[in-house]
C-alpha angles and dihedrals in degrees: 000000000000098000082060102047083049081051100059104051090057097042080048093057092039095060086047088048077054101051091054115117120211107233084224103056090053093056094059096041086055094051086047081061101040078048094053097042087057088057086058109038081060085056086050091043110052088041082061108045096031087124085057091050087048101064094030090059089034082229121158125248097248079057104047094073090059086074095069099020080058093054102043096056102053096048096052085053088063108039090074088045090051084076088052096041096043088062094041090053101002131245115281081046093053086043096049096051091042086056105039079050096044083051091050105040085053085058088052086049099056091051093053109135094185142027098251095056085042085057092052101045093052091048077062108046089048088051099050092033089052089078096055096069098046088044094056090045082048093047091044091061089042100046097041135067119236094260096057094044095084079057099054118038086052086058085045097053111040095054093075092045095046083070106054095073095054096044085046090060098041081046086056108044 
């Protein structure tokens, strides 16, 4: 009776030991999510001002579409590869890159002179930005414990969401 009462205390305090979370690692958690926001809030950005892009490219309207559509699938293309490519560098290395291209490729954008560069940079920007999204769900499982997970992947995913009603009115307007 006694050796179980002595058991219960220590795996107590190992599951506690468990629970802790490094400061570090939750920094750069954070700055994964603030990354991969920012992903999303282009996507958010261009769908709103396309008739902006459109006069200041002097692109027609059956091209236009090509900006987002461009994007999009690309970076639907590389979201099923960022599994593959995470265990073949490793995460924080596949997120680094796809920030540090996504980074780059917005700087190309924005010195698109025509529609079709403008087309291709952002083919780009959607492919190397599409490993940034899959790589914070795939830190969040690794950095924190199973009880904190239900926490989490909610915040994750409604920062992205929180966004669409107010670009649908400005879109609007």
């Amino acid at each position: 009776m006694a050796a179980t009462a002595t058991a219960s205390p220590a795996a107590t305090s190992g599951a506690g030991a468990e629970e802790r979370m490094d400061p570090r690692r939750l920094i750069a958690f954070f700055a994964m999510v603030v990354g991969m926001f920012m992903a999303i809030l282009d996507i958010q950005i261009v769908s709103a001002s396309l008739a902006e892009i459109q006069a200041g490219l002097s692109a027609g309207s059956d091209e236009i579409g090509w900006v987002q559509t461009s994007y999009l699938i690309a970076e639907v293309i590389m979201i099923p590869l960022s599994g593959t490519l995470a265990r073949i560098v490793s995460t924080r290395v596949l997120f680094s890159v796809a920030a540090a291209g996504f980074t780059a490729s917005s700087a190309l954008a924005a010195t698109a002179t025509n529609i079709d560069q403008m087309i291709v940079y952002r083919a780009i920007q959607g492919f190397i930005g599409g490993g940034m999204i899959p790589s914070v769900f795939a830190a969040a499982f690794t950095i924190f414990p199973p009880s904190k997970r239900n926490i989490v992947s909610p915040i994750i995913a409604s920062s992205p969401l929180s966004l669409r009603p107010s670009v649908r009115r400005s879109a609007a307007i």
